[in-house]
C-alpha positions as CSV (number, residue, x, y, z in Angstrom):
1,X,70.6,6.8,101.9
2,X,70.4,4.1,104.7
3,X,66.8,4.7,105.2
4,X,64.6,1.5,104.0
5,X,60.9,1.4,103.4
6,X,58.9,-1.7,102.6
7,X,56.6,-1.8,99.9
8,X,53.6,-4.3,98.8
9,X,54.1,-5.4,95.1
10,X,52.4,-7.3,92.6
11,X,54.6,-10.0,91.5
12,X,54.4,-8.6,87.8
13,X,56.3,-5.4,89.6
14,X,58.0,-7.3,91.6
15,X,59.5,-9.1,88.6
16,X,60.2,-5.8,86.7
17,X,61.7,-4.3,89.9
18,X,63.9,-7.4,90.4
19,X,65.4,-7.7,86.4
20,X,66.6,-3.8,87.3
21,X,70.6,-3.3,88.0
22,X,69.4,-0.6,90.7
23,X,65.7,-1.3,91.6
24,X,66.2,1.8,94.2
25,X,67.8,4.5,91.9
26,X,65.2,3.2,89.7
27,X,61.9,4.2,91.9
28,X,63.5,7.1,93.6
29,X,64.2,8.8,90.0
30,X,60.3,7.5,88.7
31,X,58.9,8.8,92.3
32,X,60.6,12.0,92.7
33,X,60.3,12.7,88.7
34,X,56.1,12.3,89.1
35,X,55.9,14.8,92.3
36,X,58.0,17.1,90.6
37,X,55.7,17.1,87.3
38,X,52.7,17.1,89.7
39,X,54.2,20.1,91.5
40,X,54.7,22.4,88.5
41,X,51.7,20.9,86.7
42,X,49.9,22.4,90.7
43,X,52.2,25.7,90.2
44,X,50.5,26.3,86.8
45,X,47.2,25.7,87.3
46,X,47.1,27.5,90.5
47,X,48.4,30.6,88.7
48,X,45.7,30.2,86.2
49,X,43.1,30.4,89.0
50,X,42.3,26.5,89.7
51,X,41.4,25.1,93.2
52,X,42.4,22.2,94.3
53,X,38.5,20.8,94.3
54,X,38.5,21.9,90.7
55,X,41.3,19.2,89.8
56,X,39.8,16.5,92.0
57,X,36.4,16.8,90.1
58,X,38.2,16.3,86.9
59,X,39.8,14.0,88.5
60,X,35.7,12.3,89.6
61,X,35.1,13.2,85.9
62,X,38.7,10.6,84.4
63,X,38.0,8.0,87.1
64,X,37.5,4.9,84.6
65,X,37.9,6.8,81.7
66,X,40.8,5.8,78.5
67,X,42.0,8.7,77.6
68,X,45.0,8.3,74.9
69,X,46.8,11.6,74.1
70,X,48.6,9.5,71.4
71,X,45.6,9.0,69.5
72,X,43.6,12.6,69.8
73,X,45.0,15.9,71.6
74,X,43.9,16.5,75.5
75,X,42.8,19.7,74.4
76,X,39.7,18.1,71.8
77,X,39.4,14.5,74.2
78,X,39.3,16.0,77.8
79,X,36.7,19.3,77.4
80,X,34.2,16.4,75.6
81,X,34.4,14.9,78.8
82,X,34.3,17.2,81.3
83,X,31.2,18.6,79.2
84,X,29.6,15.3,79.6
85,X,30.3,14.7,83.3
86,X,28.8,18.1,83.8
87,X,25.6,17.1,82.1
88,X,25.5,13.7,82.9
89,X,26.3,13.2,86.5
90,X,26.3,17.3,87.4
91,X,30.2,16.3,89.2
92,X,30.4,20.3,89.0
93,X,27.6,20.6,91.9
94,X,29.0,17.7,94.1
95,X,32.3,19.5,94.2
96,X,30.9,23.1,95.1
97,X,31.6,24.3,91.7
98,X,29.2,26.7,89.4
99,X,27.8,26.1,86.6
100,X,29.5,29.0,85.2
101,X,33.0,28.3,86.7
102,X,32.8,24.9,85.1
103,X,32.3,26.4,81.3
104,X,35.4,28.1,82.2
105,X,37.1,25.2,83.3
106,X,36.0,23.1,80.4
107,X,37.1,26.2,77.8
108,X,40.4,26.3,79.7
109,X,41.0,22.6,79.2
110,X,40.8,23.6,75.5
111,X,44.3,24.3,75.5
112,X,46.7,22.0,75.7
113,X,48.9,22.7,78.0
114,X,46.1,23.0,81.0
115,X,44.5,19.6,79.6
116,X,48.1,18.2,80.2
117,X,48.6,19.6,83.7
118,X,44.7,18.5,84.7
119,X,45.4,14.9,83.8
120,X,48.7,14.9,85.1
121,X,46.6,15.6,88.5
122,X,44.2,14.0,88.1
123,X,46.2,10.7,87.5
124,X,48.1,11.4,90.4
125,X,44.8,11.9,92.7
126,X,43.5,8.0,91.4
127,X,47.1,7.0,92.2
128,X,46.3,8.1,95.7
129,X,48.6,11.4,95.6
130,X,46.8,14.4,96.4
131,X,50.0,16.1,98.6
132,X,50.3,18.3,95.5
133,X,47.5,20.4,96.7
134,X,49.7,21.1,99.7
135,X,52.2,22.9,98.0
């Protein structure tokens, strides 16, 4: 690996990058271990029927929002808000989306293991990553 690529950090990454023993094995494990969760997190969801402008309106609906799977299950936390973002700000219309295909969205993120893959996604789409939808 010869290739080099320049990066703006914030000194407090900077810092963190700088006390590693191998700063580059270090990002290169933490970037390609994110696209690859993104990627099967895509693979699943697309197999269950989702669109790519069905993740990036859950994605509108997280923007700003704490969610802490530590504290309560995805699968209770993120249909309460996706329920509310479709009465609240209608995020469903601005993304071409039924009404009716949202309820299924919103009873899909009941179970876990779709509310994991949809905020993986969707905290990959606020980190600027959307190249999963391109897989």
């Amino acid at each position: 690996m010869k290739n080099r690529f320049n990066l703006r950090l914030d000194d407090d990454l900077r810092s963190a990058l700088s006390a590693l023993p191998n700063a580059s094995a270090y990002v290169r494990h933490s970037v390609r271990s994110r696209l690859e969760r993104a990627q099967a997190a895509w693979t699943a969801l697309r197999q269950l029927g989702f669109a790519p402008r069905e993740v990036l309106a859950v994605a509108d609906v997280l923007r700003g929002t704490l969610i802490q799977p530590e504290l309560l299950p995805l699968s209770q936390t993120l249909p309460v808000e996706l329920e509310d973002a479709g009465r609240l700000s209608n995020v469903a219309a601005r993304h071409g989306i039924s009404a009716e295909r949202w309820a299924e969205i919103i009873e899909a993120s009941r179970q876990e293991p779709v509310a994991y893959a949809l905020l993986l996604l969707a905290e990959e789409v606020l980190a600027g990553n959307t190249t999963w939808a391109l897989m």
